[in-house]
C-alpha positions as CSV (number, residue, x, y, z in Angstrom):
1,X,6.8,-3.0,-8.2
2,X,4.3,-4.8,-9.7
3,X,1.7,-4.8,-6.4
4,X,1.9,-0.9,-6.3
5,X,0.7,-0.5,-10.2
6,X,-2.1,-2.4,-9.5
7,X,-2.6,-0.3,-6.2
8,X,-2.8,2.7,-8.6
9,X,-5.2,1.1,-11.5
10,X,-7.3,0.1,-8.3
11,X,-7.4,3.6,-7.2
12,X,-7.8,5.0,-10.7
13,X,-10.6,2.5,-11.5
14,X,-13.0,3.8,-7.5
15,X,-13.5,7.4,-8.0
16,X,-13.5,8.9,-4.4
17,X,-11.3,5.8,-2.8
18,X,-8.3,6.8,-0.9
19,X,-4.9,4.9,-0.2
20,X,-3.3,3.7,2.7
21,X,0.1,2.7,3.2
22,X,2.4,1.8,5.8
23,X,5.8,2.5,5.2
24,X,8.9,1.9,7.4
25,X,11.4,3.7,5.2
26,X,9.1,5.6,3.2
27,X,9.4,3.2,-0.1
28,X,6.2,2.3,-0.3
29,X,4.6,5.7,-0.1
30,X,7.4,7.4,-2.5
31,X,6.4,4.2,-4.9
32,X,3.1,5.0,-4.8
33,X,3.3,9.1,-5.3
34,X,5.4,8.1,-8.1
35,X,3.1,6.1,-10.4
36,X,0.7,9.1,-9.0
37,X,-3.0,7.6,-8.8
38,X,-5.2,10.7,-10.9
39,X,-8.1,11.0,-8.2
40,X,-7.0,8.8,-4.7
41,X,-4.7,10.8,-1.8
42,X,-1.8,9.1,-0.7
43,X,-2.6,8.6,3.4
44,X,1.2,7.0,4.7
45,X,1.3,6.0,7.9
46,X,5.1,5.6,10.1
47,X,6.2,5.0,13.2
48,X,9.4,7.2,12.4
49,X,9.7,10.3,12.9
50,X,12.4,11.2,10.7
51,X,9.9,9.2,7.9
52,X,7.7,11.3,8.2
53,X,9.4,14.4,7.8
54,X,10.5,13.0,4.3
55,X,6.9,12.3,3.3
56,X,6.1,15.5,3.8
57,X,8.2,16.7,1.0
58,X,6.2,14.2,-1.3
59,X,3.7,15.7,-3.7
60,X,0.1,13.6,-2.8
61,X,0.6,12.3,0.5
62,X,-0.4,12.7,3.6
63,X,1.8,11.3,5.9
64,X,0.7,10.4,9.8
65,X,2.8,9.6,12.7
66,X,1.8,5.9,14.8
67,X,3.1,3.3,16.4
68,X,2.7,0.3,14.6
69,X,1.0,-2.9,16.5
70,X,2.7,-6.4,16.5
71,X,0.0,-8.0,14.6
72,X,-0.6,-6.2,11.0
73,X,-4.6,-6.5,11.2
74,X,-4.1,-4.2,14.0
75,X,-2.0,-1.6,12.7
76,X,-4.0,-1.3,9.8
77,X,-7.4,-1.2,12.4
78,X,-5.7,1.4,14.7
79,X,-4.9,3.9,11.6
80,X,-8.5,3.5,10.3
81,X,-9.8,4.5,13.9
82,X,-7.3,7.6,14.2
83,X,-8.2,8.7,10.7
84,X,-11.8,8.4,11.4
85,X,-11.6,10.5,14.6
86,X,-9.2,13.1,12.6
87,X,-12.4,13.2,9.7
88,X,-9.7,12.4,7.0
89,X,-12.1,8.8,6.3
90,X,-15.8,8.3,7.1
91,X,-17.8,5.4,7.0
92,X,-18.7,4.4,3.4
93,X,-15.2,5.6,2.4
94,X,-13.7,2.7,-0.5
95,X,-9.3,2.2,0.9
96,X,-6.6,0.8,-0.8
97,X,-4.7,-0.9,1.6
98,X,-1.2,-1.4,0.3
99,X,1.1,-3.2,2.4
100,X,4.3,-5.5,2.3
101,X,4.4,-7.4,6.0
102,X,6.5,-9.8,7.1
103,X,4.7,-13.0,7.9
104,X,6.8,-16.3,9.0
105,X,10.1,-14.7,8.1
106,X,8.5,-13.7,4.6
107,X,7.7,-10.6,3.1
108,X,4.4,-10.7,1.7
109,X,3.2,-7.5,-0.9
110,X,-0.8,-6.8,-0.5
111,X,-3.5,-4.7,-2.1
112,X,-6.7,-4.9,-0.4
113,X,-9.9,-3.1,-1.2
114,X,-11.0,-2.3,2.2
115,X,-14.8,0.1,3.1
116,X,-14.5,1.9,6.7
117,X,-16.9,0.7,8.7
């Protein structure tokens, strides 16, 4: 998948960034472990429980277990909070937020260079 090697050159490129995925069935994470970015962590967020168990087992990420919000924009707000209050991110920190949503019965793929604030 084309959107996750650019996800990795991203990472590879911003020494110090982190990624962050959301993954339902774990594809996007286990996509992303396997191009395996040299210096970014793997952050995966799920709202399965049996997911996350599997991620676990992947070398480079760090999977965390959420609900996800109805609007994307908040997911992707809610995990930046709760890894802020865990100290995993701190303000300053460069994310690569990699993400395939469904929009108007579409899926849409996204990188986004994202600093916590």
């Amino acid at each position: 998948m084309k959107v996750l090697h650019s996800a990795v050159v991203l990472a590879n490129e911003l020494p110090r960034s982190q990624s962050l995925t959301f993954t339902l069935k774990g594809l996007m994470a286990s996509g992303l472990a396997a191009l395996r970015p040299v210096h970014s962590p793997i952050l995966a967020v799920t709202h399965s429980a049996e997911v996350f168990r599997q991620l676990r087992l992947l070398r480079a990420v760090q999977p965390f277990l959420m609900p996800f919000a109805a609007e994307p924009d908040d997911t992707i707000e809610n995990a930046v909070n709760h890894l802020k209050r865990a100290g995993i991110i701190a303000v300053g920190d460069k994310l690569i937020v990699v993400t395939d949503i469904i929009s108007q019965d579409r899926l849409i793929d996204s990188v986004q260079l994202r600093t916590v604030i």
